[in-house]
C-alpha positions as a Python dict, from the first residue, in 0.01 Angstrom:
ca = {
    (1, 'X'): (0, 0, 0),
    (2, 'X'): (156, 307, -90),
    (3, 'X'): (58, 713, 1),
    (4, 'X'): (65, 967, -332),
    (5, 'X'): (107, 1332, -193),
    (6, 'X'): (35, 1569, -512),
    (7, 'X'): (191, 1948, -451),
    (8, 'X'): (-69, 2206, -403),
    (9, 'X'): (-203, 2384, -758),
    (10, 'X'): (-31, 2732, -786),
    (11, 'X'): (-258, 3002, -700),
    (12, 'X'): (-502, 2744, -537),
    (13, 'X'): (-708, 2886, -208),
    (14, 'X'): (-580, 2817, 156),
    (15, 'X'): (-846, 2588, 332),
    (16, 'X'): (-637, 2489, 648),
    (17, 'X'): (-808, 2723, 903),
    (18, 'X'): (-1116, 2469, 776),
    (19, 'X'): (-994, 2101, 678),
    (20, 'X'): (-812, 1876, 963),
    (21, 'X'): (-486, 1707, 905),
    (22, 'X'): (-470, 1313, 947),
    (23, 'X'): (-244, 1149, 1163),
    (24, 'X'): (-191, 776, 1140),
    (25, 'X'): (34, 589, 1379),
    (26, 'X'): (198, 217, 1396),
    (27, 'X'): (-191, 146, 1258),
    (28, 'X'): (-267, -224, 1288),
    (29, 'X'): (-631, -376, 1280),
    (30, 'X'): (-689, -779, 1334),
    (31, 'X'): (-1003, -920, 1291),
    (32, 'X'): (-1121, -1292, 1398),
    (33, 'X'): (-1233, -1519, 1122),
    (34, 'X'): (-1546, -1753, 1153),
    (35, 'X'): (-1263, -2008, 1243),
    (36, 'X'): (-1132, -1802, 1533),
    (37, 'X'): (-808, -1703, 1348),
    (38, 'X'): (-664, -1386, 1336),
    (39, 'X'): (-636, -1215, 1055),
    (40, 'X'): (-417, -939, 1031),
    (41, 'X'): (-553, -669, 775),
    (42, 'X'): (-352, -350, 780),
    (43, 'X'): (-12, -366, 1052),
    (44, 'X'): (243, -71, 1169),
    (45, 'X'): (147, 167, 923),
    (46, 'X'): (250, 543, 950),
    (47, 'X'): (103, 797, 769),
    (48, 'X'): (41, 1171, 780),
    (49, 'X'): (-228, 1418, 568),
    (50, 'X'): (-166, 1786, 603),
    (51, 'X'): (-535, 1975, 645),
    (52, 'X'): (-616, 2005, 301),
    (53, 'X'): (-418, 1803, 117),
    (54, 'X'): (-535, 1531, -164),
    (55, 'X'): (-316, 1163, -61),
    (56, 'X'): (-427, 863, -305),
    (57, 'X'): (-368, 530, -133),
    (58, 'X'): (-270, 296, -408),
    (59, 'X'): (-259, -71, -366),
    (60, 'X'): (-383, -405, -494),
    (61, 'X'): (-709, -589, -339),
    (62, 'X'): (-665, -740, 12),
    (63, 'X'): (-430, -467, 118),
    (64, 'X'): (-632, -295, 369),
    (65, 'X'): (-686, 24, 203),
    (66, 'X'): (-1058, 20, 338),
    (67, 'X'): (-951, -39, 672),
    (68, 'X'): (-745, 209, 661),
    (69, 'X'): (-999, 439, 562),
    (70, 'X'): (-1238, 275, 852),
    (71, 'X'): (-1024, 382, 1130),
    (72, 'X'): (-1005, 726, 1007),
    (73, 'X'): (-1364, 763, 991),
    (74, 'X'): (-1383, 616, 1358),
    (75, 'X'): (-1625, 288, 1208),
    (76, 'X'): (-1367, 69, 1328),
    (77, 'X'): (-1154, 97, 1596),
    (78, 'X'): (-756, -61, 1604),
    (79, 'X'): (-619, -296, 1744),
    (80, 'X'): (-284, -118, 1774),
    (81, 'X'): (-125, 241, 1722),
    (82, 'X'): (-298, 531, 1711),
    (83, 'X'): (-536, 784, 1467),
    (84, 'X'): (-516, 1130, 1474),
    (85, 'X'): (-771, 1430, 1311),
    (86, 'X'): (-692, 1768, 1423),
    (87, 'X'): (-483, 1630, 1695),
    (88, 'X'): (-749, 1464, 1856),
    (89, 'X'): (-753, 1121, 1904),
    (90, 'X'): (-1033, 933, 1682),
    (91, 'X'): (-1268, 755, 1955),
    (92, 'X'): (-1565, 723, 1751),
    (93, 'X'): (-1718, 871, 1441),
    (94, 'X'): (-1536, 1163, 1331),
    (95, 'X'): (-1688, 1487, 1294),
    (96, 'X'): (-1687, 1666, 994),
    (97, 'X'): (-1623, 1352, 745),
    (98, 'X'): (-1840, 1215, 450),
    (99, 'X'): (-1772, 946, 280),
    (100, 'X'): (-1789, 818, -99),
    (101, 'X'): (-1803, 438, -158),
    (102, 'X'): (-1784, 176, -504),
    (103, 'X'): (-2128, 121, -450),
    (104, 'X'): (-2376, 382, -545),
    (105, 'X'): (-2487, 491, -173),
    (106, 'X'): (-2786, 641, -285),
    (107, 'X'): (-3185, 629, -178),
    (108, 'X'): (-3301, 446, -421),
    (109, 'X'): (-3647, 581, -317),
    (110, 'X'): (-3567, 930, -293),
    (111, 'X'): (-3519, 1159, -606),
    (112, 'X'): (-3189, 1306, -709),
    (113, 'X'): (-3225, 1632, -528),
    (114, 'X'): (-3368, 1483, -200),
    (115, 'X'): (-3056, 1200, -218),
    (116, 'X'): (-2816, 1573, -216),
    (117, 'X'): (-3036, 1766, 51),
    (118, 'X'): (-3050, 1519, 330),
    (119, 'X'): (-2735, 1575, 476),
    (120, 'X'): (-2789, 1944, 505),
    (121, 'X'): (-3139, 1873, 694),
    (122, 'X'): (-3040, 1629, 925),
    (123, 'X'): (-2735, 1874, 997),
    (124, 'X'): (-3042, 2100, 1115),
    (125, 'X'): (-3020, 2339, 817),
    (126, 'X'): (-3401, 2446, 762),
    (127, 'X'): (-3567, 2309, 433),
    (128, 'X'): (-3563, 2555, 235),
    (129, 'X'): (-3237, 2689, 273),
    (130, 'X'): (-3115, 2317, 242),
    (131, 'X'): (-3326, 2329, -107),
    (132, 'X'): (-3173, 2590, -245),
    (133, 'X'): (-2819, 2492, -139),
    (134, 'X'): (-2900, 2112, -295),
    (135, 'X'): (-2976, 2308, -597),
    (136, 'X'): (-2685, 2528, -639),
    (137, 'X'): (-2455, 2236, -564),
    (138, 'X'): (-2642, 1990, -842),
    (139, 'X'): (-2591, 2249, -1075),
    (140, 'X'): (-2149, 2288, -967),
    (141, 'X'): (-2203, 1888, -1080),
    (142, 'X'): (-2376, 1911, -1393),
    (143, 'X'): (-2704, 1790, -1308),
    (144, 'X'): (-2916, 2111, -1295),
    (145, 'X'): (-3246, 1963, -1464),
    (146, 'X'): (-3267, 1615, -1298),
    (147, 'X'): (-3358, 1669, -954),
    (148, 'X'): (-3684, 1549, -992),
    (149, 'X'): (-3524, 1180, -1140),
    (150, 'X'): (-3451, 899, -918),
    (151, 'X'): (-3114, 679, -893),
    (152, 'X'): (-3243, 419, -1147),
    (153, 'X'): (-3309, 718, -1377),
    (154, 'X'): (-2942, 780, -1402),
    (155, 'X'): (-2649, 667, -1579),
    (156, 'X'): (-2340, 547, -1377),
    (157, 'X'): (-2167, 844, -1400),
    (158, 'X'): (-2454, 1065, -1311),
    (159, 'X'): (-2501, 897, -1052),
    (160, 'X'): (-2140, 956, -901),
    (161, 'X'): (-2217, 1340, -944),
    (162, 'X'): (-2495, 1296, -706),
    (163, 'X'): (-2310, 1094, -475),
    (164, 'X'): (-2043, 1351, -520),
    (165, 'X'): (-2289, 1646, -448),
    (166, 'X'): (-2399, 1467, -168),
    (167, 'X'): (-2074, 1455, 15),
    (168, 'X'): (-1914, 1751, -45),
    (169, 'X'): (-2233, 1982, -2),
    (170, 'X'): (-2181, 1989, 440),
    (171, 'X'): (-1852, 2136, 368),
    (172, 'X'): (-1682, 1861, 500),
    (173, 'X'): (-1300, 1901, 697),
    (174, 'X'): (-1204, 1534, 583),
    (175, 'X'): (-1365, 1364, 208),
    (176, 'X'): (-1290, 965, 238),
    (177, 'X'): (-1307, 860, -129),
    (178, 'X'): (-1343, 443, -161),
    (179, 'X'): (-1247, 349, -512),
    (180, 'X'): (-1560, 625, -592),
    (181, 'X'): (-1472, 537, -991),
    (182, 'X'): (-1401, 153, -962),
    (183, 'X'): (-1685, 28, -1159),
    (184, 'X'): (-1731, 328, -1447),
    (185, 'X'): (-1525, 274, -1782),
    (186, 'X'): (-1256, 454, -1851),
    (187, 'X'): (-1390, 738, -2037),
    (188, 'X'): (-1621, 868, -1729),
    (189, 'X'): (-1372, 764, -1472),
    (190, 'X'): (-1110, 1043, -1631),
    (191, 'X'): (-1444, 1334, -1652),
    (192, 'X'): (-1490, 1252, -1269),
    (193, 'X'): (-1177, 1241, -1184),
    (194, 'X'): (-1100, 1554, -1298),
    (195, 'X'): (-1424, 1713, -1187),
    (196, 'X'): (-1380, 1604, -834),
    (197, 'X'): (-1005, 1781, -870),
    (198, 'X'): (-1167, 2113, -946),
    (199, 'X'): (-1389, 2100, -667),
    (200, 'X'): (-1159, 1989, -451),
    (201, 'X'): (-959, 2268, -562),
    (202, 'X'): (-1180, 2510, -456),
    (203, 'X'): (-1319, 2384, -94),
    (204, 'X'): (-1023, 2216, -22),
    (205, 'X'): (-1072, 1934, 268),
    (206, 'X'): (-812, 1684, 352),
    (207, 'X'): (-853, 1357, 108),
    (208, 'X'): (-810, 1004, 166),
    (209, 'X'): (-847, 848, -186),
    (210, 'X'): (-805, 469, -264),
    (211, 'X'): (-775, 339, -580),
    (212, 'X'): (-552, 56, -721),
}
């Protein structure tokens, strides 16, 4: 498993006051298998994010990139070492996080712009303003004109911009990103990729992003 640190864009805005650096320590995580074994998924590793800085965890299946990304969310706890956000220790789920999986993590029963706006409201932000800022942030994704469709409405890609929309519209300090492009072809993988760049260029939180 191996940690990509791209340089800051020139010219690109601070966000540190706002995102949280990431401090991983001698992380190990062991799990018991249904024949009471131990399995050992991620051990010692070391690993630090500055706040607002884009790291791509590349490694092959089985490597424990998803753990990884578990303990920093606070689903999982270790078994050994240490993770840090903001210099606080993780004991829990961590505040200010959202997370993009593989899957399509959508409602299936809930239309495009009430998939985006349900963070927002459950955050307490009133409907309305919620609306409007569900809105504004399907149209940054190129979806203004669908938020009355539903996931099954949408092509895989368009789908990702929701999901996208839907994680980065609470302003989040810390974006986990689980192999969000895995399963589109190439083509769309490359548009997304370089969509979520932009945006990430401008809000700037701290990413975790796995990929192979």
């Amino acid at each position: 498993m191996n940690a990509i640190h791209p340089n800051r864009p020139p010219g690109a805005p601070e966000r540190a006051e706002d995102a949280a650096g990431i401090d991983i320590v001698g992380l190990t995580k062991r799990y018991l298998t249904p024949k009471n074994e131990t399995f050992t998924a991620i051990r010692d590793v070391t690993l630090r994010v500055e706040p607002g800085q884009f790291c791509a965890i590349v490694g092959p299946t089985g490597c424990g990139k998803s753990t990884t990304l578990a303990q920093v969310s606070g689903l999982e706890r270790p078994s050994a070492g240490s993770v840090k956000v903001h210099d606080q220790l993780v004991d829990g789920i961590t505040n200010g996080v959202s997370y993009m999986f593989q899957a399509d993590a959508l409602f299936p029963w809930k239309t495009v712009l009430g998939n985006v706006l349900i963070g927002p409201v459950l955050l307490g932000t009133p409907k309305k303003e919620a609306t409007l800022l569900a809105r504004d942030w399907l149209r940054r994704v190129g979806l203004a004109g669908f938020e009355d469709r539903y996931p099954h409405q949408l092509s895989g890609g368009m789908r990702k911009r929701v999901a996208m929309a839907a994680a980065l519209i609470n302003n989040p300090r810390i974006l986990l990103m689980d192999e969000p492009f895995g399963a589109l072809d190439v083509q769309t993988k490359a548009i997304m990729q370089n969509e979520l760049l932009q945006l990430w260029e401008e809000l700037r939180p701290s990413v975790l992003f796995i990929t192979h």
